[in-house]
C-alpha positions in Angstrom: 12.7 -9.8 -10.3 9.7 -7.9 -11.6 11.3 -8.1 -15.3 11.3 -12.1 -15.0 7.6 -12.0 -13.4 7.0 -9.4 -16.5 8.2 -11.8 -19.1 6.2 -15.4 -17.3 2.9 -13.4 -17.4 3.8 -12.1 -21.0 4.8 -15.7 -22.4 1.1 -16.9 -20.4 -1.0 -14.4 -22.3 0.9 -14.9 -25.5 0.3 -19.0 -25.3 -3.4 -18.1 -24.4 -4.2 -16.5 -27.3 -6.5 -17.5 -30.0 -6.0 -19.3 -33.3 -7.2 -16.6 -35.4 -5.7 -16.9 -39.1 -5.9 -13.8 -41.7 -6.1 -16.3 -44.7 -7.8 -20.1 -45.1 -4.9 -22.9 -46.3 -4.6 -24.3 -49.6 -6.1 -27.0 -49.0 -9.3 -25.8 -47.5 -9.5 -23.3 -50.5 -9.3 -26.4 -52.6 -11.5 -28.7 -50.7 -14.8 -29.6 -53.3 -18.0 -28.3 -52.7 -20.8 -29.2 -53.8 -23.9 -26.5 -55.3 -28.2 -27.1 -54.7 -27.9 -28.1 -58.9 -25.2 -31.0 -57.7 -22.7 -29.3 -59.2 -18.6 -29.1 -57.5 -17.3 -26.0 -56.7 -14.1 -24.9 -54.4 -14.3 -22.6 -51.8 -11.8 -20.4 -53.2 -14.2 -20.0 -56.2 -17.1 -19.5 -54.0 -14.8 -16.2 -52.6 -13.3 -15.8 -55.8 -17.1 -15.2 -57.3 -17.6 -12.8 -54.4 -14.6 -10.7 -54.5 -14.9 -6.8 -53.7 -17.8 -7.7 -51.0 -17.6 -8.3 -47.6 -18.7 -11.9 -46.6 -20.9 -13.7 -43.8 -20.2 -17.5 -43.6 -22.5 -19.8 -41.9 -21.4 -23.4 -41.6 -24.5 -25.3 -40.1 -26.6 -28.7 -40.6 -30.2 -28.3 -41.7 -31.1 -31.1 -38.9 -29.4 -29.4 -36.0 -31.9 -27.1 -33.7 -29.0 -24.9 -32.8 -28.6 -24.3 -36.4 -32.2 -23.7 -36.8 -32.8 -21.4 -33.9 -29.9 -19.2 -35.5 -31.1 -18.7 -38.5 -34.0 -16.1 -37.1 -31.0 -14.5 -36.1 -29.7 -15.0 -39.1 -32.5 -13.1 -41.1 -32.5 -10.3 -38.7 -28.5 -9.4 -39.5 -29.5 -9.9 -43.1 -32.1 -7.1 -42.9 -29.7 -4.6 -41.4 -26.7 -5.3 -43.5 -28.0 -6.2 -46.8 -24.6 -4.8 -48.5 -23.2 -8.3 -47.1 -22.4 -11.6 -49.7 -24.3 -14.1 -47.4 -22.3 -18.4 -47.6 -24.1 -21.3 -46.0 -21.9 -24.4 -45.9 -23.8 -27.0 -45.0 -22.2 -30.2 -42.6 -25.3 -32.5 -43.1 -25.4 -36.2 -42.9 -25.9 -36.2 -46.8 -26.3 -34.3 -50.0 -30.0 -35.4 -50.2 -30.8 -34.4 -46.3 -29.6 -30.9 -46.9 -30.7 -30.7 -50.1 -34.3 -31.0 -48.1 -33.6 -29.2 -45.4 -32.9 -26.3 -47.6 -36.9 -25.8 -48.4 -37.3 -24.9 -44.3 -34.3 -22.7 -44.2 -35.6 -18.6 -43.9 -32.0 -17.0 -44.7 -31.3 -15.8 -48.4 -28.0 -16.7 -49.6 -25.6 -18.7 -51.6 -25.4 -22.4 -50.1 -23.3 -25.1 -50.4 -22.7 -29.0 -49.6 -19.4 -29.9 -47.8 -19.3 -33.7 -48.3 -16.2 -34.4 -46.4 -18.6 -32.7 -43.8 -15.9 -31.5 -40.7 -13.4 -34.4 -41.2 -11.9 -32.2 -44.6 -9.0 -29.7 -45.1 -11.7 -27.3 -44.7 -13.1 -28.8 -41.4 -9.5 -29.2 -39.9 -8.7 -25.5 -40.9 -11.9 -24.5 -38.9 -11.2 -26.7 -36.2 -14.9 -27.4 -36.8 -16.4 -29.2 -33.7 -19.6 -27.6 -33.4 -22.2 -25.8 -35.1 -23.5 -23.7 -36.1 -20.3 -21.8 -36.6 -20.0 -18.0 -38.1 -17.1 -16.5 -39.9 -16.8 -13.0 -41.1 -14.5 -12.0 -44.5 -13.4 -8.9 -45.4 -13.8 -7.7 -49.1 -9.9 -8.5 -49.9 -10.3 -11.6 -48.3 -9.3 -11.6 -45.1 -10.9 -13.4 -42.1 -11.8 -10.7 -39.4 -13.9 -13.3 -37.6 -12.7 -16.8 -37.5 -14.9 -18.6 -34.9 -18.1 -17.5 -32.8 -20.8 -19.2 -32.2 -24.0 -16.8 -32.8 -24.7 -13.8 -34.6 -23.2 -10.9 -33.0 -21.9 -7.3 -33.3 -18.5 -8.6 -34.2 -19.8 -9.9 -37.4 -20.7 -6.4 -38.2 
């Protein structure tokens, strides 16, 4: 009897547990991004570019006071772990909107334009529904942290 009640609580924690992929997909790698200079990029060229470091993603929209709130927070990881590549992917309304928004934003980093905003290969992979959203890559290029919601120390 305590075997069977083992294995029901075992299958329960098991089905609990979080989505939390090692690798993106193909086709979020693939999905087009879009640089400041207008410019399309992947994201698998944006990691490629950034190989041999670890990275800090940011996926946020310049108009979103969430977004902007965390970006003090933002500035204040960047200080202590300046080793880090830091990504901004951007879900705004437009490619002219962020490109705006990106004169108030105080974190340095590389940032990009996802046009297909969170209805993408990229978006679906994230299981993007709100932002801001944080991801954390190791330097082979492995996701450590796939989904939290502020700057923390598991981003460390």
């Amino acid at each position: 009897m305590k075997s069977i009640i083992l294995f029901f609580l075992m299958m329960i924690f098991v089905g609990c547990a979080a989505f939390q992929p090692k690798s993106f997909s193909k086709n979020a790698l693939d999905e087009k991004l879009v640089t400041p200079e207008r410019d399309s990029i992947t994201l698998r060229e944006v990691l490629n570019k950034n190989t041999n470091k670890n990275k800090f993603i940011q996926v946020f929209a310049s108009y979103c006071p969430v977004s902007q709130a965390s970006f003090d927070d933002v500035v204040a990881f960047q200080k202590e772990h300046p080793e880090k590549e830091y990504i901004f992917l951007s879900v705004d309304h437009t490619y002219h909107d962020w490109k705006r928004g990106l004169e108030y934003i105080k974190p340095k980093g590389q940032f990009y334009y996802i046009p297909k905003k969170g209805n993408g290969d990229l978006g679906k992979f994230l299981k993007l529904k709100s932002i801001p959203r944080f991801l954390k890559i190791d330097k082979k290029g492995t996701i450590k942290v796939y989904k939290t919601s502020k700057v923390s120390d598991k981003l460390k």
